[in-house]
Steps between C-alpha positions, in 0.01 A plus 500: 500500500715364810611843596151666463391233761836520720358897573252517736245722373199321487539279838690619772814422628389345818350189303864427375657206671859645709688198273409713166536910691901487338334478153274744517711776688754403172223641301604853401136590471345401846695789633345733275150321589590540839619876499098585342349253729697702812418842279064458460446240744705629781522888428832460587836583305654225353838332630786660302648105488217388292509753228912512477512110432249542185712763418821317537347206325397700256823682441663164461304382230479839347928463471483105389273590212694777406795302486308245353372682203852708465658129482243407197449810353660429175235161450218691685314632176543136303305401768247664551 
């Protein structure tokens, strides 16, 4: 629930106090919120920064649960 309410899609970003901006530019998603907000709202192309860090956020937790499940693969059917 916390991270559905730290991406601003419903209010916008401007109403966020500047004490609470680090948490929400942490959020992997308000780049991708941003990059369609800059795309339909804007008509302009989106910044390649914003897309490559949801990328490389996603990459990252793409490997971890890799590793994860290759770490627990032999318990991974008991279970489930």
């Amino acid at each position: 629930m916390a991270w559905m309410y730290l991406t601003p899609i419903i209010y916008p970003e401007s109403i966020v106090p500047e004490r609470y901006r680090p948490f929400i530019n942490l959020n992997p998603f308000t780049a991708l919120v941003r990059s369609y907000r800059r795309i339909f709202l804007e008509g302009l192309a989106p910044r390649l920064a914003q897309p490559a860090y949801f990328t490389a956020v996603a990459v990252v937790a793409f490997c971890f649960g890799y590793w994860w499940f290759a770490k627990t693969r032999r318990n991974f059917a008991d279970v489930i």
